[in-house]
DSSP file (Angstrom, degrees, kcal/mol; ACC not computed):
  #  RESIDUE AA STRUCTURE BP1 BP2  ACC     N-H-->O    O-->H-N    N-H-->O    O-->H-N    TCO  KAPPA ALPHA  PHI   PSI    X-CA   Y-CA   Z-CA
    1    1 A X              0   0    0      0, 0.0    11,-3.6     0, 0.0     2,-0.4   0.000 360.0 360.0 360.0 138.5   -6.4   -3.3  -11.3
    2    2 A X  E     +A   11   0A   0      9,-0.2    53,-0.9     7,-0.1    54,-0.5  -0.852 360.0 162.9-115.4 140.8   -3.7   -1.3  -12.3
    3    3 A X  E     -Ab  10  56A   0      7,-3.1     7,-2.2    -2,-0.4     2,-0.5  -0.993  37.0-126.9-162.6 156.6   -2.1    1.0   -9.4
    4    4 A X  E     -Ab   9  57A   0     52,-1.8    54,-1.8    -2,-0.3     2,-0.5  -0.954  28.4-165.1-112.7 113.9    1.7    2.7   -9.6
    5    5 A X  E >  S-A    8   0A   0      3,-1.4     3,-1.2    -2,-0.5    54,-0.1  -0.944  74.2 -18.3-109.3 105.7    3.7    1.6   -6.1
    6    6 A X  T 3  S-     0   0    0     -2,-0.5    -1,-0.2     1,-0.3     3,-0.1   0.795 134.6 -46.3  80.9  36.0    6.9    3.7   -5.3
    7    7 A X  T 3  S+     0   0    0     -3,-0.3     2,-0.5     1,-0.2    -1,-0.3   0.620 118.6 109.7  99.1 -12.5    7.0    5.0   -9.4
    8    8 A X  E <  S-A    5   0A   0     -3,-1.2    -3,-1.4     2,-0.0    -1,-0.2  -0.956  72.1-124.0-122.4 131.1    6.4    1.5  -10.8
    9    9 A X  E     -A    4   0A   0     -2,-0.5     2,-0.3    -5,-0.3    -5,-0.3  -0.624  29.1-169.3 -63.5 145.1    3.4    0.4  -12.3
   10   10 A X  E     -A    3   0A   0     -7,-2.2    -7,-3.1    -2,-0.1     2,-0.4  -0.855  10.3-159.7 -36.5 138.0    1.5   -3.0  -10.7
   11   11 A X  E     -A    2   0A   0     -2,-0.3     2,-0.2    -9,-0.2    -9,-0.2  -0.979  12.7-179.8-140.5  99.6   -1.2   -5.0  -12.1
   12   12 A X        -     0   0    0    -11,-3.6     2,-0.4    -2,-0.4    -2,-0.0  -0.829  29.8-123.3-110.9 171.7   -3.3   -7.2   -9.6
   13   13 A X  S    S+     0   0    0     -2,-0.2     2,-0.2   -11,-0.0    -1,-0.1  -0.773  73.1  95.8-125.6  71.8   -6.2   -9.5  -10.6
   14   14 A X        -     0   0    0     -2,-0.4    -2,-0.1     1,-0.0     3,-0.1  -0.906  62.9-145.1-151.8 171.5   -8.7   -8.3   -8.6
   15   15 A X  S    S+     0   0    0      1,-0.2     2,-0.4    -2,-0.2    39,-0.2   0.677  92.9  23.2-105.8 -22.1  -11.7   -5.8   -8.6
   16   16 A X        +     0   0    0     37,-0.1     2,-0.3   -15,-0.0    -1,-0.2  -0.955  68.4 174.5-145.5 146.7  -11.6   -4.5   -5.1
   17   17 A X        -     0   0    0     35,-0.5    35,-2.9    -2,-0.4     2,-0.0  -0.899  20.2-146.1-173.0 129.6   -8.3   -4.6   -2.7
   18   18 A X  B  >  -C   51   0B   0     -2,-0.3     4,-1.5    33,-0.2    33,-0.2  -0.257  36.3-108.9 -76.9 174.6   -7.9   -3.1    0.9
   19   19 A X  H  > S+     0   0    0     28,-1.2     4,-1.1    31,-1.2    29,-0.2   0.771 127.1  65.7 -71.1 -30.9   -4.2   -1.6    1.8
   20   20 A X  H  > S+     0   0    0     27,-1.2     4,-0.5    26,-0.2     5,-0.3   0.919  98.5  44.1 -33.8 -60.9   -4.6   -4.8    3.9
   21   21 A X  H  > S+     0   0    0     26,-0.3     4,-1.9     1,-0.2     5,-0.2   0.985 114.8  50.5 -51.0 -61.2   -4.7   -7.0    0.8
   22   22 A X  H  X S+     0   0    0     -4,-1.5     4,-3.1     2,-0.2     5,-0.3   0.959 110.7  47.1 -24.9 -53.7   -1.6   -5.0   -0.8
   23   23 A X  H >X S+     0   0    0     -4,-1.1     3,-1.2     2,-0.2     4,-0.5   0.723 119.8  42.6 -65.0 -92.3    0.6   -5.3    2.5
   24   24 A X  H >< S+     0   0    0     -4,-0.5     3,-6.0     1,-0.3    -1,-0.2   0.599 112.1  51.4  22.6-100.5   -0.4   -9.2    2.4
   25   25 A X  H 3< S+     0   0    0     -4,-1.9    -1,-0.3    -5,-0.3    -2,-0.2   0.818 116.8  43.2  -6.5 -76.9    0.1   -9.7   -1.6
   26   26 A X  H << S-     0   0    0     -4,-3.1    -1,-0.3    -3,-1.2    -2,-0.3   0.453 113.3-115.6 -77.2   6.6    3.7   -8.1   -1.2
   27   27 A X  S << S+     0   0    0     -3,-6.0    -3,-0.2    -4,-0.5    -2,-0.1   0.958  75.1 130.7  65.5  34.7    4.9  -10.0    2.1
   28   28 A X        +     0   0    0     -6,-0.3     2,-0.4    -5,-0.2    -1,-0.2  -0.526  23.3 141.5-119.8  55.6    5.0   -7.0    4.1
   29   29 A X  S    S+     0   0    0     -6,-0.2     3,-0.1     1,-0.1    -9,-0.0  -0.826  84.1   2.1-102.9 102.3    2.8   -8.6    7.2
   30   30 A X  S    S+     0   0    0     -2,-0.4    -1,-0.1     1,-0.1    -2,-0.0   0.652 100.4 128.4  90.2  -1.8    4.5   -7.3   10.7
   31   31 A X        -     0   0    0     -3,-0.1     2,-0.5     1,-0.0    -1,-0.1  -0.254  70.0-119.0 -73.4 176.8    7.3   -4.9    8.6
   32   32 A X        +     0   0    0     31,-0.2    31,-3.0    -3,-0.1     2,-0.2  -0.893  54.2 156.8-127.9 108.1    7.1   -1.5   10.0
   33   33 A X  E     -D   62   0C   0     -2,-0.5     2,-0.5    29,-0.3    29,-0.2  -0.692  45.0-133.9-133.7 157.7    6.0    0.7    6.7
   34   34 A X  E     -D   61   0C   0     27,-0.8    27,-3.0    -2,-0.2     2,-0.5  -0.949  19.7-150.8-125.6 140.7    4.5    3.6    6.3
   35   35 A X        -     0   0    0     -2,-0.5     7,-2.1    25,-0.2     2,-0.3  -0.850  14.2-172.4-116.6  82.6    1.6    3.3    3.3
   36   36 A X  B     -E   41   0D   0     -2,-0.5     2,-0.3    23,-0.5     5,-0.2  -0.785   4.9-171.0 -85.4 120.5    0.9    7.2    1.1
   37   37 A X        -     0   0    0      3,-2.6    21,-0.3    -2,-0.3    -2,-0.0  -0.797  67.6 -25.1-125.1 108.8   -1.9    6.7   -1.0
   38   38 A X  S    S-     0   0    0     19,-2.2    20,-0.1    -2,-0.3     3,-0.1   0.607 131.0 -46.2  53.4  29.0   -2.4    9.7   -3.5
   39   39 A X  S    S+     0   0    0      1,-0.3     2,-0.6    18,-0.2    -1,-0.1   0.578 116.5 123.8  96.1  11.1   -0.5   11.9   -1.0
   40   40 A X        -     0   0    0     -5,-0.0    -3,-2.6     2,-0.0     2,-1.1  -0.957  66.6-124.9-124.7 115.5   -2.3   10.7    1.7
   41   41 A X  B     -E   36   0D   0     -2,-0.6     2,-1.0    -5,-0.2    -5,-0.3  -0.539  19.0-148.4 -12.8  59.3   -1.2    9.4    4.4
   42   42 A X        -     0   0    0     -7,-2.1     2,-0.6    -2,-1.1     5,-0.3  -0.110  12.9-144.5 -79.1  86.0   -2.8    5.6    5.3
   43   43 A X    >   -     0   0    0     -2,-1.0     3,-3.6     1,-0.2     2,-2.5  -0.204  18.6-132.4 -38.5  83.4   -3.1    4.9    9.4
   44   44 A X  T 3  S+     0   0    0     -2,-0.6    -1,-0.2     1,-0.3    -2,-0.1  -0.049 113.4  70.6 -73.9  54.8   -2.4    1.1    9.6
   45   45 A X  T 3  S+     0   0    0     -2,-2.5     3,-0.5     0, 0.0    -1,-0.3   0.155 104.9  40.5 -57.2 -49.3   -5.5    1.6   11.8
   46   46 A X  S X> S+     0   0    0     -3,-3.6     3,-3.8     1,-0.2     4,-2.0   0.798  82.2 102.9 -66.4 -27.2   -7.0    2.2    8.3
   47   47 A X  T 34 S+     0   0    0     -5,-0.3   -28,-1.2     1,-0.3   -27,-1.2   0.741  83.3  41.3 -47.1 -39.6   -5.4   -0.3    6.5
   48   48 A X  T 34 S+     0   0    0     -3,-0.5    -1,-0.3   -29,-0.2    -2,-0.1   0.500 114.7  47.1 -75.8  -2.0   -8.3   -2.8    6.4
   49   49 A X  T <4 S+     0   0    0     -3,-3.8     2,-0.6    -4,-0.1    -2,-0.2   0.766  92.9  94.4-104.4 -54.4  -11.0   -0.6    5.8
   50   50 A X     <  -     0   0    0     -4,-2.0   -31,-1.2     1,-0.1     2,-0.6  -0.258  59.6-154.4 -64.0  97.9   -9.4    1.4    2.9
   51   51 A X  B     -C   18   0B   0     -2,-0.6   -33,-0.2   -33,-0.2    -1,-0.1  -0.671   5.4-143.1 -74.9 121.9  -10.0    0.4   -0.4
   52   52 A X        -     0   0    0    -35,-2.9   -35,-0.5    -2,-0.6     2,-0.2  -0.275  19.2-156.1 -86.4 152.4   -7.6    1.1   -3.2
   53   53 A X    >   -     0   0    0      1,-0.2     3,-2.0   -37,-0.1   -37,-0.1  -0.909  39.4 -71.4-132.1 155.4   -9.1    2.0   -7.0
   54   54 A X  T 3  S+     0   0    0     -2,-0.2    -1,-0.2     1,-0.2   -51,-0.1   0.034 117.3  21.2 -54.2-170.7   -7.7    1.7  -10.3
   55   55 A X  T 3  S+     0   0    0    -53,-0.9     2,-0.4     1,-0.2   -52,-0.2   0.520  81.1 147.1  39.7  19.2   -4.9    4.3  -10.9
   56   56 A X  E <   -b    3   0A   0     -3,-2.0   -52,-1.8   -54,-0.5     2,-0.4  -0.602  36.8-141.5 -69.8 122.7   -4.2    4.9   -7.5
   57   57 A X  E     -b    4   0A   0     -2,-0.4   -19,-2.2   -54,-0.2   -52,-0.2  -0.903  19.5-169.5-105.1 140.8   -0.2    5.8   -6.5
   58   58 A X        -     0   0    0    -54,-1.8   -21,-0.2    -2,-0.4    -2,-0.0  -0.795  25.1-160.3-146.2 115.1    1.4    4.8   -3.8
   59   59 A X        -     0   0    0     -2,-0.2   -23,-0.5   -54,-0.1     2,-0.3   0.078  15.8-176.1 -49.3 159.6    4.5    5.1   -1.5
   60   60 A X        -     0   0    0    -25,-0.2     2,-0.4   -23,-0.0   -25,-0.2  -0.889  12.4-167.9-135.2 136.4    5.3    2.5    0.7
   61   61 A X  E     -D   34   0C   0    -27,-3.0   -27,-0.8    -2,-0.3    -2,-0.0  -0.837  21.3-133.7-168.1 156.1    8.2    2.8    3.1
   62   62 A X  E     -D   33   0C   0     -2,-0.4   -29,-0.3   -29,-0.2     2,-0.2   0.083  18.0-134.7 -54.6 119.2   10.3    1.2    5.4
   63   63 A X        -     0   0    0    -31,-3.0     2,-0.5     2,-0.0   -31,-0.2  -0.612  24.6-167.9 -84.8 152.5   11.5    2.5    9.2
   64   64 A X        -     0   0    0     -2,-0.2     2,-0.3     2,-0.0    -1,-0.0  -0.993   5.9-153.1-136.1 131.9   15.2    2.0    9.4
   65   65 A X        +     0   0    0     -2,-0.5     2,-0.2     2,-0.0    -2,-0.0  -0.888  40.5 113.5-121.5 161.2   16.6    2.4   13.0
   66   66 A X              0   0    0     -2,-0.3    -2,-0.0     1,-0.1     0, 0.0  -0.957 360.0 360.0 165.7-167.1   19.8    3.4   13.8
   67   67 A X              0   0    0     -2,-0.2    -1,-0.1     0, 0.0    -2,-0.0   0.790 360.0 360.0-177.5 360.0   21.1    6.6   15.5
């Protein structure tokens, strides 16, 4: 499956992958990220139900705290 993450293309070898499998895959388990998938928003409520397709783009990013 081919999918474009933050502008860069990625290539996993599988047919079906949740935004749970992504977050997993990339070692982002317990980070606090925010997931856009095709402009859309992802709820980490969603994240395990929501299945990604080829050509899908998607942001992922990081909270930075500070003040």
């Amino acid at each position: 499956m081919q999918l474009t993450i933050n502008g860069k293309p990625a290539h996993f070898d599988a047919s079906t992958f949740s935004v749970e499998n992504l977050v997993t895959h990339l070692n982002l388990i317990g980070k606090r990220i925010a997931i856009e998938c095709n402009g859309e928003i992802v709820p980490r409520s969603q994240f395990s139900v929501r299945q990604l397709v080829e050509g899908d783009q998607l942001e992922i990013v990081g909270a930075v705290g500070g003040g």
